[in-house]
N, C-alpha and C positions, 0 to 999 in steps of 0.2 A: 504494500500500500504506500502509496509517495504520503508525502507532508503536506500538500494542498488536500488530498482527499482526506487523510486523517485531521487536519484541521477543518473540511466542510462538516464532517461526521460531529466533530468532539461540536459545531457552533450549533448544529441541531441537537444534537443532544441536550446542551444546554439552553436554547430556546425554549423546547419542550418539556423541560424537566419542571414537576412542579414546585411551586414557590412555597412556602410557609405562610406567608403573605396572599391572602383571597381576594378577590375583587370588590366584596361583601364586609371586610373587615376593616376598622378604623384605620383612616387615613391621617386625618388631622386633629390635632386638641388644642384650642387656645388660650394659655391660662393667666391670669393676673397674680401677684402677692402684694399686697397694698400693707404699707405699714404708717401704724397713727400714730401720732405725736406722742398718744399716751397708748400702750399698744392692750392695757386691757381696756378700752376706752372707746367705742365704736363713733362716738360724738365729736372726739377728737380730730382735726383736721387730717388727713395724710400725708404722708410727706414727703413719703418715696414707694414706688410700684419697680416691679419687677414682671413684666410681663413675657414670656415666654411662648413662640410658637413650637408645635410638637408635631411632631410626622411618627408614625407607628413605620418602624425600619424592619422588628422581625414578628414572628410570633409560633406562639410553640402550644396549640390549644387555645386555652383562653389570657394564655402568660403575654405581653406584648411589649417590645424592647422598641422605646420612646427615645427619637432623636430629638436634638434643638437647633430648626434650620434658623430662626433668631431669635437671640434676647436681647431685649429692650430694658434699659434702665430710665428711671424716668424719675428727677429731682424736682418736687411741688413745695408752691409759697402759695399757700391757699387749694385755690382750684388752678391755677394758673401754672405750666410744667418751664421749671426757669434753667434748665441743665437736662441734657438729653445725651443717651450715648448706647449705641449696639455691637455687639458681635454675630457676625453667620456663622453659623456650623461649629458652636463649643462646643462639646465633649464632656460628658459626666465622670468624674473621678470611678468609674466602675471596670472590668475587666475587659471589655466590650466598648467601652462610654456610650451606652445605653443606660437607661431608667427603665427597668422593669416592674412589670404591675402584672398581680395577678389578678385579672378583673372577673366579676358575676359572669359580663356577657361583652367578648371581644367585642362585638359587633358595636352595642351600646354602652360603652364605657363612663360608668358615673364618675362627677366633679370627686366626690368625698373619695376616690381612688387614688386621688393625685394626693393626697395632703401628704405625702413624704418625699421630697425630691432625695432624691443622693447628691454630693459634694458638686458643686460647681464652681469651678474657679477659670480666672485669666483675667485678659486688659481686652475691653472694647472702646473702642473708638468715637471720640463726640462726630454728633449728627449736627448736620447743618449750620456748624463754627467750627472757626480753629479754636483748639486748647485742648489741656491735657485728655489723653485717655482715662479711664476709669477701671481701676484695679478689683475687681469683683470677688467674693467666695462668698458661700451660701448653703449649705446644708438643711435641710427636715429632719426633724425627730420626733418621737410620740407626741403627742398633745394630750395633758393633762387639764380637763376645765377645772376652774372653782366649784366651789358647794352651788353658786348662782346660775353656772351653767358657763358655756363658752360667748366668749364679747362678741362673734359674728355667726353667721346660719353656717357655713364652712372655714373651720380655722384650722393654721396648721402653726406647728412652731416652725421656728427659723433661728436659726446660729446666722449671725451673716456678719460682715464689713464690707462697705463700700468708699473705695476711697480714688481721689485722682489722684493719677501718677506725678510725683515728685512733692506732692501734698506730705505732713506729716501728721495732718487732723483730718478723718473720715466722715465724709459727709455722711453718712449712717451706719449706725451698726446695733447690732443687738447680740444676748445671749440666749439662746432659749425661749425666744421673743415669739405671744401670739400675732400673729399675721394674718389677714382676712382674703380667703383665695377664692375666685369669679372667675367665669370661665368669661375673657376677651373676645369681643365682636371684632377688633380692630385685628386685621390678619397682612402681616407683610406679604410683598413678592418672595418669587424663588429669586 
């Protein structure tokens, strides 16, 4: 067999081979983390969002390994966003840099799934000005409510700092911080 024919073979093979990935299964998820001034404090203004678009990259059943074609950081004085900055295509601190989730039902995959991200870290780039980049990490962990309940309908903690590069003071950070997560209408390009 020559090497053309063996490589026509091997590109249908893999054409046809099936995907883990369904026509029928979650494509996209878009999710917000809004953090308030006072973070058990739903009243409190917010100050910074963390929005996240999400592409389902594999899936193994109903387990599905969650990419981030962008994150958006978003710095607010009020309602008004006064410092903006993203990265394409960062990568989760995991063996994969995927986010796995093992949901009810791949297909319809609930907000209350997401409230644990794995580690994400790097420098995204300000949007629409020159100035520094933005030094990001951010982590989920369990969420604990008070005896009163949790401060939003969907909360997750968050370990996070957010800082710009060459900064020595973080524009935000928290430890173990509740965070209010919504699923974002606003959807980048590829």
């Amino acid at each position: 067999m020559t090497r053309s024919s063996t490589f026509i073979l091997l590109s249908v093979a893999i054409l046809f081979a099936p995907s883990s990935l369904q026509a029928d299964d979650p494509i996209n998820k878009n999710l917000a983390f809004s953090i308030h001034e006072e973070p058990n404090d739903p009243e409190t203004p917010v100050v910074f969002v963390v929005e996240l678009d999400l592409r389902a990259a594999d899936a193994d059943g109903d387990d599905v390994g969650w990419e981030v074609k962008q994150a958006r950081f978003k710095k607010l004085d009020g309602q008004q966003v006064i410092k903006e900055w993203f990265i394409n295509w960062p990568m989760f601190d995991t063996t994969d840099g995927l986010w796995w989730i093992s949901h009810d039902d791949a297909v319809n995959p609930k907000l209350a799934e997401f409230g644990i991200p794995p580690l994400l870290s790097g420098t995204a780039q300000r949007k629409n000005a020159s100035g520094p980049g933005l030094e990001f990490e951010m982590e989920g962990g369990a969420y604990t409510p008070p005896q009163g309940g949790p401060p939003y309908p969907m909360t997750s903690s968050l370990t996070y700092i957010f800082q710009e590069v060459g900064s020595s003071t973080p524009e935000e950070s928290g430890e173990e911080e509740p965070v209010a997560v919504d699923e974002n209408e606003e959807v980048s390009g590829d």
